[in-house]
C-alpha positions in Angstrom: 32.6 -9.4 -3.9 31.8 -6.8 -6.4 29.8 -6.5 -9.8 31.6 -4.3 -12.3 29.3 -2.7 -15.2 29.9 -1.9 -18.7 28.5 0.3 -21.2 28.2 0.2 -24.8 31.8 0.5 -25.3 32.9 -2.2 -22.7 34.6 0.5 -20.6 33.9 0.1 -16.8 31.1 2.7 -15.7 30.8 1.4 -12.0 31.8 -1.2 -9.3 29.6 -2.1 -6.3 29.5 -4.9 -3.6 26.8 -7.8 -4.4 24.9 -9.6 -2.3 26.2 -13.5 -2.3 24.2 -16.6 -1.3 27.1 -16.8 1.4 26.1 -13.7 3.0 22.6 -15.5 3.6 24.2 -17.1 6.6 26.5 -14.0 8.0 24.7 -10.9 7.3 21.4 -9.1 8.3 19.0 -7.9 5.7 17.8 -4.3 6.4 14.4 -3.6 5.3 12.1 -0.6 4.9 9.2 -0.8 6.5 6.1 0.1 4.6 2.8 -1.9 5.3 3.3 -2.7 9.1 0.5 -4.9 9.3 1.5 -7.3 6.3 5.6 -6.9 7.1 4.7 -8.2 9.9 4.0 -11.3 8.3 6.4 -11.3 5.3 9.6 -10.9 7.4 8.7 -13.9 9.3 8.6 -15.6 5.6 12.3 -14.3 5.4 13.3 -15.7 8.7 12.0 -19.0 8.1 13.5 -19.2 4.9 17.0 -19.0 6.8 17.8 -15.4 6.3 18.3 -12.9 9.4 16.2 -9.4 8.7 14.8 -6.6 10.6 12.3 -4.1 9.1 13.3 -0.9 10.0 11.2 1.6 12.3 13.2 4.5 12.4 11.6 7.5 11.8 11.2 11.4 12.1 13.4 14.4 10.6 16.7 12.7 11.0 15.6 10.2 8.3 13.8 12.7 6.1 17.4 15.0 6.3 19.8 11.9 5.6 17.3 11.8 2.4 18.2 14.9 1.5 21.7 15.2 1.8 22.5 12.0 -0.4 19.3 12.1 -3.0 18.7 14.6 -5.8 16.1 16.6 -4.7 14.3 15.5 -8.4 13.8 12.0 -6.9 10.6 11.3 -5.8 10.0 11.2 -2.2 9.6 7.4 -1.3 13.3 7.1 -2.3 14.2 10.2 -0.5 12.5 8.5 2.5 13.4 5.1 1.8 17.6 5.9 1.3 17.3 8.7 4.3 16.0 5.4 6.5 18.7 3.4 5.3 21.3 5.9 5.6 20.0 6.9 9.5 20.0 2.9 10.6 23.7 2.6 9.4 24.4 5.8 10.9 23.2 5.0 14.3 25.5 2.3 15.5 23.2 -0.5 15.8 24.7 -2.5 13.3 28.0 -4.2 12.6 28.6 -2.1 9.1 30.6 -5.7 8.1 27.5 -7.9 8.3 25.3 -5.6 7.3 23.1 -5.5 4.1 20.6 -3.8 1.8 17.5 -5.3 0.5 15.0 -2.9 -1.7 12.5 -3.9 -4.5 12.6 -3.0 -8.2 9.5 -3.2 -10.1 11.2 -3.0 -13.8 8.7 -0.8 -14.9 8.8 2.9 -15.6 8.4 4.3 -12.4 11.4 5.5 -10.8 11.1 3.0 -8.7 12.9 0.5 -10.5 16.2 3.3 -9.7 16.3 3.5 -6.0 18.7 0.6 -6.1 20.8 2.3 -8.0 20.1 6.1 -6.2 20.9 4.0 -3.1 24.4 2.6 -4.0 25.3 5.7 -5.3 24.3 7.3 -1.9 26.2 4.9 0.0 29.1 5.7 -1.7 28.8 9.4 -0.3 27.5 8.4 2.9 30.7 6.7 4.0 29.2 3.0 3.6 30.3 1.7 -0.2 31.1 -2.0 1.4 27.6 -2.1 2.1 25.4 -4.8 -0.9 22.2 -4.0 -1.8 19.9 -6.9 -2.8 17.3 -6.9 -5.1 13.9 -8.1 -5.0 12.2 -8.1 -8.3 10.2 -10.4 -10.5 11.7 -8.9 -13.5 14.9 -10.1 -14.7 16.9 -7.7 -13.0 19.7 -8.0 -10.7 20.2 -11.2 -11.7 23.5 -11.5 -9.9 21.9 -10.8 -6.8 22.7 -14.1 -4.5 19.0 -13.1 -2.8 16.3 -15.1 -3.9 12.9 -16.0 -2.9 11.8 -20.0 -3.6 8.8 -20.9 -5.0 8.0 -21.9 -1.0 8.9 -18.5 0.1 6.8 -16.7 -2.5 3.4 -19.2 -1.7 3.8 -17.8 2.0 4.7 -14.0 0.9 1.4 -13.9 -1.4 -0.6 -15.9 1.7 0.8 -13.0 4.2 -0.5 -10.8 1.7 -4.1 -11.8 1.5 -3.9 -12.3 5.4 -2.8 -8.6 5.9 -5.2 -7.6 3.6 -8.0 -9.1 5.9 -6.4 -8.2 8.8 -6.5 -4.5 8.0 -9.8 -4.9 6.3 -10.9 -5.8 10.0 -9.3 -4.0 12.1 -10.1 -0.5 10.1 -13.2 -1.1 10.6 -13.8 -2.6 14.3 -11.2 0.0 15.6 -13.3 3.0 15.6 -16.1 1.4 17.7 -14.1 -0.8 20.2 -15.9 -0.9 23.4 -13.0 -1.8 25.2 -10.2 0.0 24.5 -7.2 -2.0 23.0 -9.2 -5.3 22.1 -8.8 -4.9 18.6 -5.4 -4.2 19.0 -4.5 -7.4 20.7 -6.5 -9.6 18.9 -4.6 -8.1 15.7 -1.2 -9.1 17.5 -2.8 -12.7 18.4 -3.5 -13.5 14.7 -0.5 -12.3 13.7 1.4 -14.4 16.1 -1.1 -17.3 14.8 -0.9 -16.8 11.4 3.4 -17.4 12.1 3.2 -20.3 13.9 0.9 -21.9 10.5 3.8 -20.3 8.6 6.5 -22.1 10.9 4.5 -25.8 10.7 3.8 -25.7 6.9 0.6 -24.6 7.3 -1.7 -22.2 6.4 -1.2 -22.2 2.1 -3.7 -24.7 1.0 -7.0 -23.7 -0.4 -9.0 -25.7 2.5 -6.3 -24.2 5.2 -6.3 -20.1 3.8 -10.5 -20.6 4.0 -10.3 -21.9 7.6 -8.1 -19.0 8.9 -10.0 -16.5 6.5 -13.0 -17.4 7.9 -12.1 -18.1 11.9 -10.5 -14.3 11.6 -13.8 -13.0 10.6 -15.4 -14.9 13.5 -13.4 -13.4 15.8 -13.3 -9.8 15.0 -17.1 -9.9 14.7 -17.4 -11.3 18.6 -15.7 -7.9 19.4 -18.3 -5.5 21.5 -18.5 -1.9 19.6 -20.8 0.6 19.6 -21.7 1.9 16.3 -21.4 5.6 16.9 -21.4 8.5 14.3 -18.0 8.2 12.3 -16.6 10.1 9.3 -16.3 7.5 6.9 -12.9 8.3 4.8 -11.1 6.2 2.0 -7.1 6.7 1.6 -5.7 5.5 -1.9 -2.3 6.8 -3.8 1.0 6.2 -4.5 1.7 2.5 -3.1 4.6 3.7 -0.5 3.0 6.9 1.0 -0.5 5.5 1.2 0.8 2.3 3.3 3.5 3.8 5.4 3.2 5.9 8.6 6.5 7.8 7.7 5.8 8.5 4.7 2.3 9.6 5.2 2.9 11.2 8.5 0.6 9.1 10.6 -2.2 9.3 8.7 -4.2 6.8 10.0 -3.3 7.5 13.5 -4.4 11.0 12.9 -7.9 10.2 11.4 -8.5 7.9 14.2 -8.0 10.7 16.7 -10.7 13.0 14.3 -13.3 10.5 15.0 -12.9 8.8 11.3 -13.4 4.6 10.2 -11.2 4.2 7.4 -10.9 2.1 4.7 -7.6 1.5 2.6 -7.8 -1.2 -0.4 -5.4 -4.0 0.2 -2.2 -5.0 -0.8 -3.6 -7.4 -3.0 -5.2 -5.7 -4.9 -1.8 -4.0 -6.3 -0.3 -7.5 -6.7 -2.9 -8.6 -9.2 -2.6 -4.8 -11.0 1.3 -5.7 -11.2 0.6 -9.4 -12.6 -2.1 -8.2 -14.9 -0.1 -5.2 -16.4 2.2 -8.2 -17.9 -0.6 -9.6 -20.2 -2.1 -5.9 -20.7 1.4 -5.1 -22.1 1.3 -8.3 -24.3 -1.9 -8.3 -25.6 -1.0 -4.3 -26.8 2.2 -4.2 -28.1 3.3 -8.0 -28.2 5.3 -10.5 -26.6 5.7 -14.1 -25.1 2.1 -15.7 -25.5 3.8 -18.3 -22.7 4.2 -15.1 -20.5 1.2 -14.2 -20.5 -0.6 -17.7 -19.9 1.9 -18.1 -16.7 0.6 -14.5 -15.2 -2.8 -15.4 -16.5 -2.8 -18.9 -14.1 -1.3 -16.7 -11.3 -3.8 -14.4 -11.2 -6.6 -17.0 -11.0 -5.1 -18.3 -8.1 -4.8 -15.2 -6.3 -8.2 -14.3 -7.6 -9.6 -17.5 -6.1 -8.0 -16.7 -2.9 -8.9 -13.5 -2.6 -13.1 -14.4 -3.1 -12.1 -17.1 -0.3 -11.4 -14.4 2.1 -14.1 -12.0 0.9 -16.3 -14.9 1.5 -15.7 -15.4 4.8 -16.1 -11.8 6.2 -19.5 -11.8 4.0 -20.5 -14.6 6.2 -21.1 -11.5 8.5 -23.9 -8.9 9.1 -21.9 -7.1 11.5 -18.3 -6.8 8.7 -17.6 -5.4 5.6 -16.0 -7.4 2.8 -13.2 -5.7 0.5 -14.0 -5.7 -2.8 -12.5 -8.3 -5.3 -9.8 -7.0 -7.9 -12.4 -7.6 -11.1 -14.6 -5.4 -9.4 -11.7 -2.5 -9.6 -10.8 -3.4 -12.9 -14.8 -3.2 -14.0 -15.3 0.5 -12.4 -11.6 1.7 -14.1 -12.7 0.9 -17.2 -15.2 3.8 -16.7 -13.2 6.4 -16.3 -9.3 5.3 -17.8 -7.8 3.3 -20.3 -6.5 0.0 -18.6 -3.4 0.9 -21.0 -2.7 3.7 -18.3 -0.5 1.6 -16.5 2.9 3.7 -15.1 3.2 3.5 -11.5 -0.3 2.9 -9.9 -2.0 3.6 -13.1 -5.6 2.4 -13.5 -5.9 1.0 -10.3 -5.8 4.1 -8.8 -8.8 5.4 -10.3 -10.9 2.4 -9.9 -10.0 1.8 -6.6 -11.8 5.3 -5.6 -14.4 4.4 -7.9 -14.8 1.8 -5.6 -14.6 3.8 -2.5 -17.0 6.3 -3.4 -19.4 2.9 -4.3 -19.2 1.7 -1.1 -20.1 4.7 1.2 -16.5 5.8 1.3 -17.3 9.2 -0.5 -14.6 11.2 1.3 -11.5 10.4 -0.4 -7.7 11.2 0.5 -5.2 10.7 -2.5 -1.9 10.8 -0.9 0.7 11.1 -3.2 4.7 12.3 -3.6 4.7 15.7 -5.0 6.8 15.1 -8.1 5.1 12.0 -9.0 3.6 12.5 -12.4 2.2 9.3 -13.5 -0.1 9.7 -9.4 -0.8 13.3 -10.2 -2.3 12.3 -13.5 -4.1 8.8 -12.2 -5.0 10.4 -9.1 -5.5 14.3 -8.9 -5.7 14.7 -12.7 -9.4 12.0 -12.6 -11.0 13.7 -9.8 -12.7 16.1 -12.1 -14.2 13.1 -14.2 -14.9 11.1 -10.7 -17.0 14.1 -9.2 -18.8 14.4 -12.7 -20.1 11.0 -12.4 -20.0 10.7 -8.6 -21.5 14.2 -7.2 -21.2 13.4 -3.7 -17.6 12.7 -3.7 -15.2 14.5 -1.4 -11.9 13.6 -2.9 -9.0 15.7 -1.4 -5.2 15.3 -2.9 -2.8 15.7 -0.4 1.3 15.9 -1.4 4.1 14.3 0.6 7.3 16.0 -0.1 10.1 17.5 2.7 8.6 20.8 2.1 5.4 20.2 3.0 4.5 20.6 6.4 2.5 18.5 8.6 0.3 21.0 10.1 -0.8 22.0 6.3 -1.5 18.9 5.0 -3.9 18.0 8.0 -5.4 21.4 8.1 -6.1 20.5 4.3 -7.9 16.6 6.0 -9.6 18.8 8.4 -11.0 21.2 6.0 -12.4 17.6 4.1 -13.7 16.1 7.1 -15.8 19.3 7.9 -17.2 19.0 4.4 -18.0 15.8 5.3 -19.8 16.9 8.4 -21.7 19.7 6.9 -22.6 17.7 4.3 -24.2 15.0 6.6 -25.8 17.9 8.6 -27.8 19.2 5.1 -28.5 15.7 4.4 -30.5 15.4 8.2 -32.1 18.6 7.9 -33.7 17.8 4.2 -34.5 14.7 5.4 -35.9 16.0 8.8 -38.3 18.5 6.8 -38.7 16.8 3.6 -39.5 13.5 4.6 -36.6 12.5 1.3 -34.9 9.7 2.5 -31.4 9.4 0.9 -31.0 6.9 -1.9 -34.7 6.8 -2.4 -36.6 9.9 -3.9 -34.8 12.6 -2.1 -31.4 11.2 -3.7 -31.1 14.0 -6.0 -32.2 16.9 -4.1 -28.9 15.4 -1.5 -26.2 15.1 -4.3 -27.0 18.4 -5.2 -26.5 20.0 -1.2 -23.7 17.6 -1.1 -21.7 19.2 -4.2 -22.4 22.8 -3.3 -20.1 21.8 0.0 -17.9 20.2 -1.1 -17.4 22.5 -4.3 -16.6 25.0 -2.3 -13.9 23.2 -0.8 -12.2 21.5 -2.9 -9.3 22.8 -4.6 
């Protein structure tokens, strides 16, 4: 079946297959993978709903190069990454082209995000595959044709799998590091996971006394793991939502500060859900619109709000853990620095979620972004300035994604950070060695001040 579309004039400007609530039962969803840790979870949601779907782990130059070829080399590099996967998968004969379909998010605002759909049908066309459908997944009105849609079941576990991946990764981050025993954290990860399925599969696992139970037996368990606290560089990653979360698109990242001796700490998924829902009232309350609208995203971010204080409760319960912080907190160190009007693509939430970082101990900050992004390059790269003003011992490094930039640079550039980091620690034992200041007591100033003639130097 195919959608045709009109313009203004009611002549036909393009045809493409749809997605029908028939192909639910004889096709298989393709997805890109992104957040491993909370996909994880959320394809199961998919699966138990009825639908067949497999997240997509394809990767290296064949993927960035299938990008290229059938993407404008304007577009911003998630979709250059995200159509390249999808263009490699169908490429590589694992699928029966007949049964196979599409399924990509739009976010209906003015990132270009909301576009990949329509970059990626367009790209199929040239690719060789234009009886593939691409489904939607939005919250916005769009693609209303689409025969994909998620139940109000569906989205109760999808927002659960998100706060569950959220402490998952909060946990693991920062256990990993100090693992006595090699792979324990690892496999305890997996177990939960499996866990945290099976509650999916029996119903469980969504009320408020259930998600508290789970939040806090997780915590117990990772906290029972043997680790030896050892020196660690301590480095926060934040950015554009799609490079910061995914290993292709980010190169490894987190695989490669592991192996530099680094804990990190990435805010949570979360975290962007409640930016997204509270953009909607941000938008009403400054330019007008459905009062009903904005008491419905109001009551939905309560409840994830409660949730989400459920689970940092739990980890809090532990000496030995540290808790995420909660979404207000973001939105209260934002407001510092940016206009909560600032809302294209990560917006605010960027800014106040190093803010938080930096708040936390986290002072050595990686921004990873898609060259090209503006909205990023202004929320991210263009605040740093204003960030090391008011924080002086930040360490905040920007680092682009884009197919011409190479890995060995763009680690170089992490490297080049994480020796600030070092030398900064080093100045920070020697004035307390022959000073007797002790940092965060009287000495405090005398360190910010060594701290920012390192990582002045540095930064560029």
């Amino acid at each position: 079946m195919k959608k045709q579309n009109y313009n203004e004039t009611g002549l036909i400007t393009a045809d493409y297959p749809v997605f029908t609530k028939e192909m639910k039962a004889t096709h298989k969803l393709l997805i890109p993978q992104m957040a491993p840790i909370h996909f994880r979870l959320i394809v199961e949601v998919f699966r138990q709903d009825g639908y067949d779907v497999e997240v997509l782990k394809n990767d290296g130059p064949s993927v960035v190069r299938e990008g290229q070829q059938y993407v404008h080399n304007d577009a911003c590099y998630p979709a250059i990454l995200v159509i390249g996967q999808f263009i490699d998968a169908l490429k590589s004969g694992a699928y029966d082209l007949d049964k196979t379909a599409l399924i990509i998010t739009q976010t209906g605002g003015g990132c270009r995000a909301s576009n990949y759909i329509h970059l990626l049908r367009k790209a199929l066309v040239k690719a060789g595959f234009p009886q593939i459908p691409v489904a939607s997944l939005n919250f916005s009105g769009l693609e209303r044709n689409s025969g994909f849609r998620l139940s109000l079941p569906m989205i109760g576990k999808a927002l659960a799998a998100c706060l569950y991946g959220d402490e998952l990764m909060a946990l693991y981050n920062q256990i990993k590091p100090y693992e006595l025993r090699k792979g324990e954290t690892d496999l305890l990860l997996n177990v939960w996971q499996q866990r945290i399925i099976s509650c999916f599969a029996e119903g469980k696992g969504l009320k408020r006394r259930e998600m508290q139970d789970i939040f806090e037996c997780m915590a117990e368990d990772f906290s029972k793991i043997a680790v030896k606290r050892t020196q660690k560089t301590k480095v926060g990653i934040v950015g554009e939502i799609y490079v910061k979360y995914s290993p292709l698109g980010n190169n490894q990242l987190e695989e490669f500060l592991l192996k530099e001796n680094c804990e990190i700490n990435m805010p949570g998924l979360t975290g962007f859900l409640q930016y997204c829902i509270s953009n909607v009232s941000q938008t009403i309350s400054l330019y007008g619109g459905s009062e009903l609208v904005k008491n419905v995203c109001r009551r939905a971010l309560d409840f994830v709000v409660s949730r989400e204080q459920l689970m940092v409760d739990a980890i809090k319960k532990h000496d030995n853990l540290r808790a995420p912080g909660l979404f207000s907190r973001t939105r209260e160190l934002a407001q510092k620095f940016i206009n909560l009007g600032a809302k294209m693509g990560e917006g605010w939430l960027l800014t106040g979620e190093m803010a938080e970082l930096i708040e936390t101990g986290f002072h050595n900050i990686i921004c990873a972004q898609p060259f090209g992004c503006l909205p990023n390059h202004i929320v991210g790269k263009g605040m740093i300035s204003k960030l090391r003003a008011y924080y002086p011992e930040a360490n905040i490094t920007p680092i682009d994604y884009d197919p011409s930039a190479t890995k060995v640079n763009q680690e170089n550039r992490i490297k080049l950070m994480i020796a600030s980091a070092a030398e900064s620690l080093r100045i920070a034992k020697e004035s307390d060695r022959t000073s007797g200041h002790v940092i965060g007591g009287a000495g405090k100033d005398d360190f910010l001040i060594n701290i920012k003639k390192v990582t002045g130097s540095l930064y560029l």
